[in-house]
Every structure is written in structure tokens, then in C-alpha cells.
N, CA, C and O atoms as a GROMACS GRO file, in nm:
protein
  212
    1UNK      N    1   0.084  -0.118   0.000
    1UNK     CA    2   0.000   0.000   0.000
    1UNK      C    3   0.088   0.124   0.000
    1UNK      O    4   0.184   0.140   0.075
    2UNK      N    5   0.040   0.224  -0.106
    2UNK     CA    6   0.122   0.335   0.020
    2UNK      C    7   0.156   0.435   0.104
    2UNK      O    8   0.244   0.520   0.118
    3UNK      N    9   0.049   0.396   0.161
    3UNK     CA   10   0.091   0.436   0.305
    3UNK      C   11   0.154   0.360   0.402
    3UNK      O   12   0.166   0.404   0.516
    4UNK      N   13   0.210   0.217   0.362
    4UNK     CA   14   0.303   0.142   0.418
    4UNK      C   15   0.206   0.038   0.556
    4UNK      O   16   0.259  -0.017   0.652
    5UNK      N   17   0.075   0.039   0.526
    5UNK     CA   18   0.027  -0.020   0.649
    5UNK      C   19   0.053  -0.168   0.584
    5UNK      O   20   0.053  -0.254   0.671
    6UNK      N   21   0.070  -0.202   0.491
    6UNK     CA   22   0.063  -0.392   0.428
    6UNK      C   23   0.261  -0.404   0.514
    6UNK      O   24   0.299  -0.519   0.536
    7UNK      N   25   0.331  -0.321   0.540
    7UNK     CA   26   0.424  -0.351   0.557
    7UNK      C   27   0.442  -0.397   0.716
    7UNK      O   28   0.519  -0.489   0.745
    8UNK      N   29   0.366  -0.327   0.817
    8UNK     CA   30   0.371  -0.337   0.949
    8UNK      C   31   0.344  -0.509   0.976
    8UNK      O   32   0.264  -0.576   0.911
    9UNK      N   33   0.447  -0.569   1.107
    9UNK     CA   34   0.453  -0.694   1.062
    9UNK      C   35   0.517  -0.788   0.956
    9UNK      O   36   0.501  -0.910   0.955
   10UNK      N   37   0.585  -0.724   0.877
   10UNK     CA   38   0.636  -0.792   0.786
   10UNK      C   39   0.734  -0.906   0.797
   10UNK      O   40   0.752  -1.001   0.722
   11UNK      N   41   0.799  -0.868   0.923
   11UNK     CA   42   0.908  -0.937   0.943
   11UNK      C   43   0.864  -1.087   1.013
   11UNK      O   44   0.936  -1.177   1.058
   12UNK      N   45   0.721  -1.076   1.003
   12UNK     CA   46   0.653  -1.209   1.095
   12UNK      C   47   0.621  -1.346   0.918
   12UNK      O   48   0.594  -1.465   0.933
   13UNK      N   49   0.632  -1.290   0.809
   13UNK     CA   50   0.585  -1.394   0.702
   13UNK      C   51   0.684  -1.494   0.748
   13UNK      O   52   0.800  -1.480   0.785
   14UNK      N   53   0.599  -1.614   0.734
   14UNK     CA   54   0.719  -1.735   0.704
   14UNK      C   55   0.770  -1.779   0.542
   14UNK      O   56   0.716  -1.787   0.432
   15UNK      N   57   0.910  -1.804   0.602
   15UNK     CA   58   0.962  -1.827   0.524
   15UNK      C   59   0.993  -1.989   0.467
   15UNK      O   60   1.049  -2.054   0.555
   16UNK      N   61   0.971  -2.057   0.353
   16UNK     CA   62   0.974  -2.185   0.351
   16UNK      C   63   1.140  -2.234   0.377
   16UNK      O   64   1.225  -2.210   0.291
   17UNK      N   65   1.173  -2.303   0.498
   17UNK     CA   66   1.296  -2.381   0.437
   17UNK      C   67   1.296  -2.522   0.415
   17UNK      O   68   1.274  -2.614   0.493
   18UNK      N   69   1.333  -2.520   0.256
   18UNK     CA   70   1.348  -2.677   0.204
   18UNK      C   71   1.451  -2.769   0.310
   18UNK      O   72   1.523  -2.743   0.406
   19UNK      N   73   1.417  -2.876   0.244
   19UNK     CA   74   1.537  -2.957   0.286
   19UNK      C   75   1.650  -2.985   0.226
   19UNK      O   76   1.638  -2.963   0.106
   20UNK      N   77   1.752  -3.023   0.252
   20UNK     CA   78   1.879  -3.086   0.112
   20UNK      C   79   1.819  -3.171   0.028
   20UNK      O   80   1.846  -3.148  -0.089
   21UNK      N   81   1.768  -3.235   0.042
   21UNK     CA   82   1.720  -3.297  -0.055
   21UNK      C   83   1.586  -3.274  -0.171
   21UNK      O   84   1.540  -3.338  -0.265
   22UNK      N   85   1.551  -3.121  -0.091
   22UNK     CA   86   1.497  -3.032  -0.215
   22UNK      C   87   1.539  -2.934  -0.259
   22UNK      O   88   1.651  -2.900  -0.220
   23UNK      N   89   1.468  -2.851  -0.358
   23UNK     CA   90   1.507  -2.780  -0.426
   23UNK      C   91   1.390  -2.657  -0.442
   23UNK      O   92   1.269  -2.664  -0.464
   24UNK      N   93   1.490  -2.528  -0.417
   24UNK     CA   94   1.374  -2.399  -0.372
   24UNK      C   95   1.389  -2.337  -0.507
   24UNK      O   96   1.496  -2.304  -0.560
   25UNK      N   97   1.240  -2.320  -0.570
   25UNK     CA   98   1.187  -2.260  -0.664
   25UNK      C   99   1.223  -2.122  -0.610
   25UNK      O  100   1.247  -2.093  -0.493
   26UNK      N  101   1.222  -2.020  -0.745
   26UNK     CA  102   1.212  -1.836  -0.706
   26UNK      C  103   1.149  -1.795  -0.618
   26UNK      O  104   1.170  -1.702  -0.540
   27UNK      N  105   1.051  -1.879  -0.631
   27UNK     CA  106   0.889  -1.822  -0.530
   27UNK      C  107   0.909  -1.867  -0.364
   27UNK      O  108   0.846  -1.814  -0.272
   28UNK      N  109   0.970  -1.932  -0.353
   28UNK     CA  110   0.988  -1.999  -0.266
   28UNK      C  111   0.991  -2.142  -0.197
   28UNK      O  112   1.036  -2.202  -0.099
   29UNK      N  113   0.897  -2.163  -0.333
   29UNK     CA  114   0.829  -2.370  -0.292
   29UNK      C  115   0.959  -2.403  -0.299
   29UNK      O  116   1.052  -2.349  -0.359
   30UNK      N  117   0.952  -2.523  -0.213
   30UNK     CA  118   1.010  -2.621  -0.236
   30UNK      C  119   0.962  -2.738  -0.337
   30UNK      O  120   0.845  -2.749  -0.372
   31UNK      N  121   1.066  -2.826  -0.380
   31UNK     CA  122   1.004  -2.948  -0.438
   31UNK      C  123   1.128  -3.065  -0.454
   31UNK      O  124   1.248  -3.038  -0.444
   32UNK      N  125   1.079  -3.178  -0.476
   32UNK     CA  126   1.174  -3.298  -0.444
   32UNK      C  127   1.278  -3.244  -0.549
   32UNK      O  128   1.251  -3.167  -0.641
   33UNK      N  129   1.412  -3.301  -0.517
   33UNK     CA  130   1.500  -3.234  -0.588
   33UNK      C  131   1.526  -3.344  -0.746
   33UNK      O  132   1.592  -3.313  -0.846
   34UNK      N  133   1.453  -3.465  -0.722
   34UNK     CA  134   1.445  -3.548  -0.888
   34UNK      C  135   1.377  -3.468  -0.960
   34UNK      O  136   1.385  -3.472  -1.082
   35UNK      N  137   1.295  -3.379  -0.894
   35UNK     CA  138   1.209  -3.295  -1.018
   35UNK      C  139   1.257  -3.179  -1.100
   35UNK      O  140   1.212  -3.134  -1.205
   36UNK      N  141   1.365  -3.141  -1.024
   36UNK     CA  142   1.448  -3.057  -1.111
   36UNK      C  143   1.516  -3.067  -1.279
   36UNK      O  144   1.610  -3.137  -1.314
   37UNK      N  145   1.465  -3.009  -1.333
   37UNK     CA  146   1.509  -3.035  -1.472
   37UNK      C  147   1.486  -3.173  -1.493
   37UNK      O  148   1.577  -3.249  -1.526
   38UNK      N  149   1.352  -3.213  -1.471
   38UNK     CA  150   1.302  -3.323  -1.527
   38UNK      C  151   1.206  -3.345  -1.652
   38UNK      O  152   1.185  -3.445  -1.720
   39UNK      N  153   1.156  -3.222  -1.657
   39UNK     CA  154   1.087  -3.207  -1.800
   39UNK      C  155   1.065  -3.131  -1.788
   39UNK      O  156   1.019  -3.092  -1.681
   40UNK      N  157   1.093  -3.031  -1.934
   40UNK     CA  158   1.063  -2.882  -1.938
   40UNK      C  159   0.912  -2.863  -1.983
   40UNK      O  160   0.858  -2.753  -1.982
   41UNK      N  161   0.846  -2.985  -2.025
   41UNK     CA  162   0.694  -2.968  -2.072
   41UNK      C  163   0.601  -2.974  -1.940
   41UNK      O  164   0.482  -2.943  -1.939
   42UNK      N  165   0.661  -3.011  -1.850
   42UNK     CA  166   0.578  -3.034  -1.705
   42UNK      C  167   0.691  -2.979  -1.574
   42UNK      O  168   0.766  -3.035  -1.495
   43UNK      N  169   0.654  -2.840  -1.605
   43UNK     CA  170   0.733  -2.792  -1.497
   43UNK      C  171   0.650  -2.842  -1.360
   43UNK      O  172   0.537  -2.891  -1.359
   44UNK      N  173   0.718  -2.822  -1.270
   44UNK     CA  174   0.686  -2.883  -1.062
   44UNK      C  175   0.666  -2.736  -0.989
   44UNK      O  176   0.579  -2.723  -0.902
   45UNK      N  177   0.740  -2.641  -1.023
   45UNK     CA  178   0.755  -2.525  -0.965
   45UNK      C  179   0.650  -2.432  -1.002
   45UNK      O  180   0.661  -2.410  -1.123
   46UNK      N  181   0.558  -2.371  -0.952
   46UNK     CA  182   0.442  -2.303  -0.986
   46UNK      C  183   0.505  -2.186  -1.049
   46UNK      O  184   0.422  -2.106  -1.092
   47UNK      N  185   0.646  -2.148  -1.071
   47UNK     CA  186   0.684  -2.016  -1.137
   47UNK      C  187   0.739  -2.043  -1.224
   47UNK      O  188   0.800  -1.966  -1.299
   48UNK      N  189   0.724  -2.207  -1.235
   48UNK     CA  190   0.820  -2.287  -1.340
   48UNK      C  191   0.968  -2.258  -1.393
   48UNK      O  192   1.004  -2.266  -1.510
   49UNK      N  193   1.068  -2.214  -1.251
   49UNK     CA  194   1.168  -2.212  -1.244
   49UNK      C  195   1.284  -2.293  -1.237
   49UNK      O  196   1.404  -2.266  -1.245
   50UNK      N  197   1.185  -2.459  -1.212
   50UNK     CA  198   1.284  -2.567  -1.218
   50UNK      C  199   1.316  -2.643  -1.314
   50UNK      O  200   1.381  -2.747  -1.306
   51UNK      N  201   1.251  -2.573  -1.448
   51UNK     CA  202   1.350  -2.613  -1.595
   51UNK      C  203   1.356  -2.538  -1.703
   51UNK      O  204   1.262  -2.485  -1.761
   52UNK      N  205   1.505  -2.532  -1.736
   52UNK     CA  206   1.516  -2.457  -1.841
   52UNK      C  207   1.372  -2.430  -1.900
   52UNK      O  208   1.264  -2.487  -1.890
   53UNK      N  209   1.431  -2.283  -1.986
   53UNK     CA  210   1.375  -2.222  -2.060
   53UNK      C  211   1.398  -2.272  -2.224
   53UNK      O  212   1.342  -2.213  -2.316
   0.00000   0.00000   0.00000
């Protein structure tokens, strides 16, 4: 907003942390890390960051 009220609190969002054995999309998801660059026709990552372009 701005007048900065969406910001108050901010520092309370959670943040996802994967595990080693996944793999953190841009957005933040996690996802199993076999899914990485496993097919670029069926991306896993909702921002579809986990396969090439």
C-alpha cells in the first residue's frame, strides 16, 4: 500500500525452508529435488523455475 500499512509486521511472514534434498523454486516452494530439470513440458515449480527455458 502506500501508506506502508501492508508492511507493518512484515518481518513475521514465514519463510519456507526446504530440505537438502529439495530444491527452492524463485517463489519460494520447495520441491523434491528429482524434479528438477526433469521435463521442461511439465514444470513442478508453480513459477516454473525448475527447468530450463
Amino acid at each position: 500500500c502506500l501508506d506502508g500499512s501492508d508492511e507493518f509486521n512484515y518481518w513475521q511472514l514465514e519463510i519456507n525452508e526446504c530440505a537438502e534434498n529439495e530444491y527452492r523454486c524463485h517463489n519460494g516452494q520447495c520441491i523434491p529435488m528429482e524434479f528438477f530439470h526433469d521435463s521442461s513440458l511439465n514444470p513442478d515449480c508453480l513459477d516454473r523455475t525448475d527447468e530450463p527455458r
